[in-house]
DSSP file (Angstrom, degrees, kcal/mol; ACC not computed):
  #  RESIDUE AA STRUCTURE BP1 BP2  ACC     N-H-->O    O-->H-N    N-H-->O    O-->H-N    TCO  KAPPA ALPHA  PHI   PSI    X-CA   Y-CA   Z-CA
    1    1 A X              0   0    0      0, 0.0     0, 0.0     0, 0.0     0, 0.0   0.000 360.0 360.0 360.0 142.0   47.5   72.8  -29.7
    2    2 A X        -     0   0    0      2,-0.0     2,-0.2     4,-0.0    28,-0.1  -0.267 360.0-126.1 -87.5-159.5   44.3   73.1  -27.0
    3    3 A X        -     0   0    0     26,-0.2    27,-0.3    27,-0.1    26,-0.1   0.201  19.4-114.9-144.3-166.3   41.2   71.1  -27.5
    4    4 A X  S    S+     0   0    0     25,-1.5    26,-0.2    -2,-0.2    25,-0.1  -0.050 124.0  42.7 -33.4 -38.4   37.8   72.5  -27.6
    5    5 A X  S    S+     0   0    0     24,-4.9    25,-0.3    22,-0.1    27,-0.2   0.799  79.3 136.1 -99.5  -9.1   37.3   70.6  -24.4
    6    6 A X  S    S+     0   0    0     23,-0.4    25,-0.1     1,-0.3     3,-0.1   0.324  72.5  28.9 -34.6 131.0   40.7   71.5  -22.8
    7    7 A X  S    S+     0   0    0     23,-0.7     2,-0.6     1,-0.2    -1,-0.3   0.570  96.0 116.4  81.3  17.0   39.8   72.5  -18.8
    8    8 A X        -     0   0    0     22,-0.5    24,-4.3    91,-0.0     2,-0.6  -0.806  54.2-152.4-123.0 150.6   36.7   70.1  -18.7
    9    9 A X  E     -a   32   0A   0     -2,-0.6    91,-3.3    22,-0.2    90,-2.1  -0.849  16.6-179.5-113.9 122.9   36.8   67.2  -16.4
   10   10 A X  E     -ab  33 100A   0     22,-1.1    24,-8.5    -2,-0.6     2,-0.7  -0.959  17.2-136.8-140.6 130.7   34.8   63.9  -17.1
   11   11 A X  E     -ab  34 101A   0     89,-2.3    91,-2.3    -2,-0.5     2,-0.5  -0.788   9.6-156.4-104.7 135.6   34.2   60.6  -15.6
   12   12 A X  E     +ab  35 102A   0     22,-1.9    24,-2.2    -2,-0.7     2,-0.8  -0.762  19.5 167.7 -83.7  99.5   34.2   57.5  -17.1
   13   13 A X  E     + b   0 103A   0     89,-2.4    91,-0.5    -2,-0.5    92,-0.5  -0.824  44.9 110.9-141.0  81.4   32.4   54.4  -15.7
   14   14 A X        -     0   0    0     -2,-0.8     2,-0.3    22,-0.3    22,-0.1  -0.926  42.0-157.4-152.5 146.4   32.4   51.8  -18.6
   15   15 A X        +     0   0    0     -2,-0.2     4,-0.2     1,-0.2    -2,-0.0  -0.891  48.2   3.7-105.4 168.9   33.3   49.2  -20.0
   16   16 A X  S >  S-     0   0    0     -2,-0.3     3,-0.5     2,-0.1    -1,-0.2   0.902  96.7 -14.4  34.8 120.2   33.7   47.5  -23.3
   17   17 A X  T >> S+     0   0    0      1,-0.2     4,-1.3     2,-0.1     3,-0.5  -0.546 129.1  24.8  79.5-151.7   33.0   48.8  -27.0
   18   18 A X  H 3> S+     0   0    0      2,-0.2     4,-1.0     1,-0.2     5,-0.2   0.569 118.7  59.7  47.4 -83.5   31.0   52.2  -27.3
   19   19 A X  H X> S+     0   0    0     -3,-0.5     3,-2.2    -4,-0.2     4,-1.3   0.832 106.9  37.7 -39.2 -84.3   32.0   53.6  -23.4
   20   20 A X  H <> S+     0   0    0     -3,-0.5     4,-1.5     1,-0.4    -2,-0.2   0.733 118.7  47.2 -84.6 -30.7   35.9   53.8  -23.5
   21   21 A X  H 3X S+     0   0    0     -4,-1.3     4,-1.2     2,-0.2    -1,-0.4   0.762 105.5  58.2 -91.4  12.5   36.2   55.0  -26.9
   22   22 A X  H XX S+     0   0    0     -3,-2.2     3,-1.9    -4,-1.0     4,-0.7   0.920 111.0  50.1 -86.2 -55.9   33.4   57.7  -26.4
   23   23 A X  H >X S+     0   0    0     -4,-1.3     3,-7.2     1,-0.3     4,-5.2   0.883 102.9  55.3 -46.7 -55.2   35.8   58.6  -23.8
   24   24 A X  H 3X S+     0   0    0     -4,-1.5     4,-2.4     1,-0.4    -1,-0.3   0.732 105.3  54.0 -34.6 -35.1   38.8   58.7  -26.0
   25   25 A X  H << S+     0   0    0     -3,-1.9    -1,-0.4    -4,-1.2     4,-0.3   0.628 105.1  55.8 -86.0   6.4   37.1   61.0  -28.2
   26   26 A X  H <<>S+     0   0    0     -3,-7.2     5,-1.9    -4,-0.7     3,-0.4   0.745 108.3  42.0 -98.0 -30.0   36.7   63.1  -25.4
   27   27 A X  H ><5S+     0   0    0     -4,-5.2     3,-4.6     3,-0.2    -3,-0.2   0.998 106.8  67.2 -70.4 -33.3   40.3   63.2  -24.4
   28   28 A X  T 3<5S+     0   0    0     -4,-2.4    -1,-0.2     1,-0.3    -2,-0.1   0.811 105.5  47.0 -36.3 -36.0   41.0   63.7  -28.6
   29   29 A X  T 3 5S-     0   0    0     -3,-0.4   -24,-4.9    -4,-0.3   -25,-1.5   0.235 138.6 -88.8-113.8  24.7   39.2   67.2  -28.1
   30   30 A X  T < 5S+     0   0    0     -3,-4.6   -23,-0.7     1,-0.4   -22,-0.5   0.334  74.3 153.7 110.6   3.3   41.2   68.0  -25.0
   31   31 A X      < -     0   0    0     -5,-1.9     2,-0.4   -25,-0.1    -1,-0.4  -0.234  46.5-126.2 -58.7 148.4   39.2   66.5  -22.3
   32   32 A X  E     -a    9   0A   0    -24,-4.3   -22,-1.1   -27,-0.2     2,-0.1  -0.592  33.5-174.3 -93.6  66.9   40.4   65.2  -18.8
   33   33 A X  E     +a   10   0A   0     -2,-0.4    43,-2.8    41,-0.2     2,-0.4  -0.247  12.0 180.0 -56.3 127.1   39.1   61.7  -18.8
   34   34 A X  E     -ac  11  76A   0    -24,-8.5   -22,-1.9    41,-0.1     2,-0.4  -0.989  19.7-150.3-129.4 137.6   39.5   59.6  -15.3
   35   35 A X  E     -ac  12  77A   0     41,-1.6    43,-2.1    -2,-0.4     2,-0.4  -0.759   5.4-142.3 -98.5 143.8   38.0   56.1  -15.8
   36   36 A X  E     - c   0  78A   0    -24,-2.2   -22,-0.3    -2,-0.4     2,-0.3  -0.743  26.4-177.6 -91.6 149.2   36.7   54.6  -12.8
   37   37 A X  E     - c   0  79A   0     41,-2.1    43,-1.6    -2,-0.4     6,-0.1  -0.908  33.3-102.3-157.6 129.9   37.2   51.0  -12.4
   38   38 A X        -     0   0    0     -2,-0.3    43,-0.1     1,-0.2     5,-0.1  -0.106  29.5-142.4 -24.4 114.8   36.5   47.7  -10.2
   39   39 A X  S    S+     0   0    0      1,-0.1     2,-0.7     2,-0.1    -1,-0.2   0.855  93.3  62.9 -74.1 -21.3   39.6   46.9   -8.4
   40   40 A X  S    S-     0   0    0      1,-0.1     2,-1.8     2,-0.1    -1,-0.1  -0.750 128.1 -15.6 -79.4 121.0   38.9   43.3   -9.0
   41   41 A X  S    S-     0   0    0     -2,-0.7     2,-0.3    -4,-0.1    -2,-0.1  -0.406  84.0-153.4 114.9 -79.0   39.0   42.7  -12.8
   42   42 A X        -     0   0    0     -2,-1.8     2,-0.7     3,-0.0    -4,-0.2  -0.634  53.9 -12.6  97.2-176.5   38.8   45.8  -13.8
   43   43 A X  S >  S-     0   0    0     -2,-0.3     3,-1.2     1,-0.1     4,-0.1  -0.735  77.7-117.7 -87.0 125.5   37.3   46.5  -17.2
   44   44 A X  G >  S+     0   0    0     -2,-0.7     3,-0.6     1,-0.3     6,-0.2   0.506 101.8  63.6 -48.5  -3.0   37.0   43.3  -19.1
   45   45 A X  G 3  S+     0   0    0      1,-0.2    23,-0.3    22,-0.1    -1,-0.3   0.159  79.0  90.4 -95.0  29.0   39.4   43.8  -22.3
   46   46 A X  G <  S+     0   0    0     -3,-1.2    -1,-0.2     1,-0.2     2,-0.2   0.171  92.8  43.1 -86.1  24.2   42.4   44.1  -19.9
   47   47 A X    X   -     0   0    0     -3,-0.6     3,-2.0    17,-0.1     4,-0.3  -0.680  69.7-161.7-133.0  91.6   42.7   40.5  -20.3
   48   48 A X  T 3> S+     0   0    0      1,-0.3     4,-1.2    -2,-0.2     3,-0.4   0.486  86.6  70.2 -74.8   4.7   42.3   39.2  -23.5
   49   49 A X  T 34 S+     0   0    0      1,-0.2    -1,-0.3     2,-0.1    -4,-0.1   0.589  95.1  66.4 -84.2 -11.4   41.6   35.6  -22.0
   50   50 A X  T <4 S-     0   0    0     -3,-2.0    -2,-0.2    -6,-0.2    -1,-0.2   0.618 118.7  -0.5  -7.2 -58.9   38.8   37.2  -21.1
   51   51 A X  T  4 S+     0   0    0     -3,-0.4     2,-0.7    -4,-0.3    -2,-0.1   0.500 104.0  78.8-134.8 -29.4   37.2   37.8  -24.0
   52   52 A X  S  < S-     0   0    0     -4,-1.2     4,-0.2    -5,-0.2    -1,-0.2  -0.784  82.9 -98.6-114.0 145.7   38.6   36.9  -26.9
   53   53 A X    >   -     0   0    0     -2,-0.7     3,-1.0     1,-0.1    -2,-0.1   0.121  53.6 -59.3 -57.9 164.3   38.4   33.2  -27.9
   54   54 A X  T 3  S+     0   0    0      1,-0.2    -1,-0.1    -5,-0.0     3,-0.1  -0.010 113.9   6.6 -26.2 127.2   40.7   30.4  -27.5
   55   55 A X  T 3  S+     0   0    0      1,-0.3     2,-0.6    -3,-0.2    -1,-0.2   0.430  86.5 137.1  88.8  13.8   44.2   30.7  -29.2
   56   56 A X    <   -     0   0    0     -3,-1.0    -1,-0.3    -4,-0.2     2,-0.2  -0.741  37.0-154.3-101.7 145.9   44.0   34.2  -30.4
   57   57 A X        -     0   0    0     -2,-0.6     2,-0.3    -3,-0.1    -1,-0.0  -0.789  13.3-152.8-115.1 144.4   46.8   36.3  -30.0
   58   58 A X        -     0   0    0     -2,-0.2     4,-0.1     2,-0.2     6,-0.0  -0.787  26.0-127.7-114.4 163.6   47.9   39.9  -29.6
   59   59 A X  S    S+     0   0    0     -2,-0.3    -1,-0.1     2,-0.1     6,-0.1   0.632  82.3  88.5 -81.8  -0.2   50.9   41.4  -30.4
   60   60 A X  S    S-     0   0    0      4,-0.2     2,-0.2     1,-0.1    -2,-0.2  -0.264  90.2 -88.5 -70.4 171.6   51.4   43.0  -27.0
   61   61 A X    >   -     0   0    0      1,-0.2     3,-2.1     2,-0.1    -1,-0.1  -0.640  58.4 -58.5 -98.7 167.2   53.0   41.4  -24.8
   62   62 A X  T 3  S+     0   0    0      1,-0.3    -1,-0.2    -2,-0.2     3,-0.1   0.379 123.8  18.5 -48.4 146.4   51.7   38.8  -22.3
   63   63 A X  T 3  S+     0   0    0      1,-0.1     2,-0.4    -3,-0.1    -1,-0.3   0.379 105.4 110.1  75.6 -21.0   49.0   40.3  -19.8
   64   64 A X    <   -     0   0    0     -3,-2.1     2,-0.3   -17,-0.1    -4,-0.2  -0.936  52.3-157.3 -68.2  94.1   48.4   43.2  -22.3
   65   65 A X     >  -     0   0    0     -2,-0.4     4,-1.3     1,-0.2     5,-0.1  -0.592   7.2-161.0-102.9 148.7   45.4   43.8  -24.2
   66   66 A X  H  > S+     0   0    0     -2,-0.3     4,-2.3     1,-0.2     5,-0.2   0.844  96.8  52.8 -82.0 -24.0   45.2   45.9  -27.4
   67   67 A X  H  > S+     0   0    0      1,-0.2     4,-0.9     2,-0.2    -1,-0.2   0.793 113.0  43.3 -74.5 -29.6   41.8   46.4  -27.5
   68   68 A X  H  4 S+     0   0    0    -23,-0.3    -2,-0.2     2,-0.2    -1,-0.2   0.753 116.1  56.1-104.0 -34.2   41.9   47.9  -23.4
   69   69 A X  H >< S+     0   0    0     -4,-1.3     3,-1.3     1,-0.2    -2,-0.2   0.996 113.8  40.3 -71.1 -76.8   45.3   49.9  -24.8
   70   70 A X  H 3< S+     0   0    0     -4,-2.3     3,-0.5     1,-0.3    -1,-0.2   0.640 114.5  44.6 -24.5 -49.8   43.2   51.4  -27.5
   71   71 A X  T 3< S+     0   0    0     -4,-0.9    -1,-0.3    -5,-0.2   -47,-0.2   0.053 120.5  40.7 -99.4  19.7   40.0   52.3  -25.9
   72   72 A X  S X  S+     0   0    0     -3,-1.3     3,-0.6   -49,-0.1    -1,-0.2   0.183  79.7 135.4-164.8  17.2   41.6   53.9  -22.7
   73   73 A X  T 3  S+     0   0    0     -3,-0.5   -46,-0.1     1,-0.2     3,-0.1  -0.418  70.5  18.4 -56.5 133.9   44.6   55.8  -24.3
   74   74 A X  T 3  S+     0   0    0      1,-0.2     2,-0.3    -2,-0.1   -41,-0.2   0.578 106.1 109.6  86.1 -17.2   45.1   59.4  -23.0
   75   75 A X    <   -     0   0    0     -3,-0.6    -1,-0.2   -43,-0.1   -41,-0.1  -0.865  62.5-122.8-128.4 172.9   43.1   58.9  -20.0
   76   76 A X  E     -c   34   0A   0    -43,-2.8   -41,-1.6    -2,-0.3     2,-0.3  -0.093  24.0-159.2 -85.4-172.2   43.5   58.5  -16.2
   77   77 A X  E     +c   35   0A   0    -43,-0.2     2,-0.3     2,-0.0   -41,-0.2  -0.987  19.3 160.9-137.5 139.2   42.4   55.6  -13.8
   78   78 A X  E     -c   36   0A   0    -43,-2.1   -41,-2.1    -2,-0.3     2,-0.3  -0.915  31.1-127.8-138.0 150.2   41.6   54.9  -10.3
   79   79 A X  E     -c   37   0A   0     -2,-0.3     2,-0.4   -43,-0.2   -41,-0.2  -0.586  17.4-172.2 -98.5 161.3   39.8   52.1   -9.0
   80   80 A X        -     0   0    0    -43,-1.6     2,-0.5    -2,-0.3     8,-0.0  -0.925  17.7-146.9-165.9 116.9   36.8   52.2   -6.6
   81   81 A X        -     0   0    0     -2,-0.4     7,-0.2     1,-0.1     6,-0.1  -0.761  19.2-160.0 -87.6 143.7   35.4   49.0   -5.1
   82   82 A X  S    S+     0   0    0     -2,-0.5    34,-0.4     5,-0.2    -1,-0.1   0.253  75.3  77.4-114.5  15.7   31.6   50.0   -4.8
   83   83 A X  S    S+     0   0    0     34,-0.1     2,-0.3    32,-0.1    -1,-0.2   0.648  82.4  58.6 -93.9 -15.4   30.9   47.8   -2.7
   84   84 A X  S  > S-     0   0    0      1,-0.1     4,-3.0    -3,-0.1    32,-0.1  -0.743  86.3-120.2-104.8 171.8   32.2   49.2    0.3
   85   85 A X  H  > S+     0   0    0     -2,-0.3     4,-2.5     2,-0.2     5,-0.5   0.801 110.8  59.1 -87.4 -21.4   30.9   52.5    1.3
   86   86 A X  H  > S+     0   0    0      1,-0.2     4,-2.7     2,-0.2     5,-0.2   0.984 112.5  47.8 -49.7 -62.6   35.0   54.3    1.1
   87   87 A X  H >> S+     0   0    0      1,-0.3     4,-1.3     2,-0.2     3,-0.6   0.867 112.3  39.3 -70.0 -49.2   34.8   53.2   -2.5
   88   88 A X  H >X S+     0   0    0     -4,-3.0     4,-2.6     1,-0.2     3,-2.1   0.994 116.1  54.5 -66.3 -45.4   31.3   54.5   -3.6
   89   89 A X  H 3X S+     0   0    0     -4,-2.5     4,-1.0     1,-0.3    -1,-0.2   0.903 111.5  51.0 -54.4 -20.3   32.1   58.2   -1.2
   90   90 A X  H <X S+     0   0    0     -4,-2.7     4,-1.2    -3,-0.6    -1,-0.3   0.952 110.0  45.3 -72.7 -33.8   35.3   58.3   -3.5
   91   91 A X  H <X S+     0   0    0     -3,-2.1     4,-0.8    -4,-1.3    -2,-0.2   0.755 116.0  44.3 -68.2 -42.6   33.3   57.9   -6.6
   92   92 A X  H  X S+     0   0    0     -4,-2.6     4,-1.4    -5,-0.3    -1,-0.2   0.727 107.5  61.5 -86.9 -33.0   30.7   60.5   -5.5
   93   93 A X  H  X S+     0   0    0     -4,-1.0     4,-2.8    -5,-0.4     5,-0.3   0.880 108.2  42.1-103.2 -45.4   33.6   62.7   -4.4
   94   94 A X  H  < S+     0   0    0     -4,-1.2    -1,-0.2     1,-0.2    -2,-0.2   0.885 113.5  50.7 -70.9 -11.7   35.1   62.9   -8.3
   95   95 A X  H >< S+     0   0    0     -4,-0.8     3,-1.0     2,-0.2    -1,-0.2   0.856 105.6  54.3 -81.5 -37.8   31.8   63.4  -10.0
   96   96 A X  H 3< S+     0   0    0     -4,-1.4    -1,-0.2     1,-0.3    -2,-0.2   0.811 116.1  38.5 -80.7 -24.3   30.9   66.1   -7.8
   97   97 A X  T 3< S+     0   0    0     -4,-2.8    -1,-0.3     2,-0.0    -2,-0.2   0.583 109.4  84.7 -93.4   8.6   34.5   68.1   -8.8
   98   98 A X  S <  S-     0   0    0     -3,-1.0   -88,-0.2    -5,-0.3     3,-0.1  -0.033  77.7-133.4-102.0-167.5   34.0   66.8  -12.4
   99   99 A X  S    S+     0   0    0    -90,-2.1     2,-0.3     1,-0.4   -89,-0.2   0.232  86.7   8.5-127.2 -50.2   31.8   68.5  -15.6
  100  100 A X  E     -b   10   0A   0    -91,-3.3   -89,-2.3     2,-0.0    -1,-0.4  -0.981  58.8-162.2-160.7 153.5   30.2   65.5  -16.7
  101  101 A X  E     +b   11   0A   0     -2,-0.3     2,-0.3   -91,-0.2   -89,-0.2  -0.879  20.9 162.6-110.4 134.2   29.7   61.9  -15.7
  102  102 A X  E     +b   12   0A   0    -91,-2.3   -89,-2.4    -2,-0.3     2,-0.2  -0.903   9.5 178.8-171.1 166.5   28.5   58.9  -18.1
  103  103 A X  E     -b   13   0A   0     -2,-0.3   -89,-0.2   -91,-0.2    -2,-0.0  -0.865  28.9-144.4-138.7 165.4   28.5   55.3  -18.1
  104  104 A X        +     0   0    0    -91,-0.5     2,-0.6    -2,-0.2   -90,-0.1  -0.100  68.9 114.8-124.3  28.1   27.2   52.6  -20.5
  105  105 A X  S    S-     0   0    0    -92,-0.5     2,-0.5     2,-0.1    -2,-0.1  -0.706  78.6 -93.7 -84.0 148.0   26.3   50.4  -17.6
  106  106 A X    >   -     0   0    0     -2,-0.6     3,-3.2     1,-0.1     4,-0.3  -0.734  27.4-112.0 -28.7  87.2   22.8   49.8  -17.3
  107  107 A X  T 3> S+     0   0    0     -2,-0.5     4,-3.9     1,-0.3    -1,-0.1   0.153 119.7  40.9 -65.7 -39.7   20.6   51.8  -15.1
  108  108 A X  H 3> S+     0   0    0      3,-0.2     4,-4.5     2,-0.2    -1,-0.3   0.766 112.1  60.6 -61.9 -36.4   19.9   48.9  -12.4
  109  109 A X  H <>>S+     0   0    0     -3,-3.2     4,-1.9     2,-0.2     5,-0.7   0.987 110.6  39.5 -60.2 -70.7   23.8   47.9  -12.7
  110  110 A X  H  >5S+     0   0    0     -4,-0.3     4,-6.8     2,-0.2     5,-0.2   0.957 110.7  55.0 -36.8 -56.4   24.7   51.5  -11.4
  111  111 A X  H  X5S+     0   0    0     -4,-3.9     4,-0.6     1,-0.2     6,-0.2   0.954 112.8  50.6 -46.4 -42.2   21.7   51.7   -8.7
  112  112 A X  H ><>S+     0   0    0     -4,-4.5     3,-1.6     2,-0.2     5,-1.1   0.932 116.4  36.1 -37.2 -59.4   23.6   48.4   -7.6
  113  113 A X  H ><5S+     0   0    0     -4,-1.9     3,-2.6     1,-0.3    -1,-0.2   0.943 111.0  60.3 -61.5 -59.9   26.8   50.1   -7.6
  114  114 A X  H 3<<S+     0   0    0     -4,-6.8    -1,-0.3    -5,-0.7    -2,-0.2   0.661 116.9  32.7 -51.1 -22.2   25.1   53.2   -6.3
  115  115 A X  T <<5S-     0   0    0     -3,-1.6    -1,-0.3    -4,-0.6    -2,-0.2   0.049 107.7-115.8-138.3  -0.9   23.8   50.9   -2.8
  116  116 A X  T < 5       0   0    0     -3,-2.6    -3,-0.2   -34,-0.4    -2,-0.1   0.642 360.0 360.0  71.5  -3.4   27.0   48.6   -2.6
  117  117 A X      <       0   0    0     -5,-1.1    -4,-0.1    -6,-0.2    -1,-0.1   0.708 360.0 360.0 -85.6 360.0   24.6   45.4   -3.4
């Protein structure tokens, strides 16, 4: 069964809460989400020592978070260090073939991103 959004291409440059599931509902109505991501790290819930306080436990297994499973089901990935100038011209290169871009970063955090400081 198609989507409503089925053929549209969106990128995703967020992390935590609000961002990745906005994405998820865009792949739920047939969207092609590709999340962009620091190749160090990553987005922070793919470590739940990370985030979630001492001695809590997930039922995945070690190195797995449920919360990063959850919020980033159903879409693709690639990383892009934006600190060198390959990684931002990679970034620029998917948005341009893409429908729609959005992020929940902060406006100064992107212009960082956007300038590699």
């Amino acid at each position: 069964m198609g989507g409503v959004l089925d053929g549209i291409r969106v990128i995703e440059f967020a992390a935590l809460g609000g961002g990745p599931m906005a994405g998820v509902i865009l792949t739920e109505f047939g969207a092609d989400v590709i999340k962009i991501e620091n190749p160090v790290g990553g987005d922070r819930t793919r470590d739940p020592n990370r985030w979630l306080p001492g001695g809590v436990r997930t039922a995945f297994p070690e190195g797995h978070s449920v919360v990063f499973e959850l919020s980033n089901r159903n879409k693709r990935g690639i990383t892009a260090d934006f600190s060198k100038k390959e990684g931002r011209e990679i970034a620029h290169r998917l948005i341009e073939k893409s429908d729609a871009f959005f992020s929940n970063y902060s406006p100064s955090t992107l212009k960082r991103f956007e300038t590699g400081l």
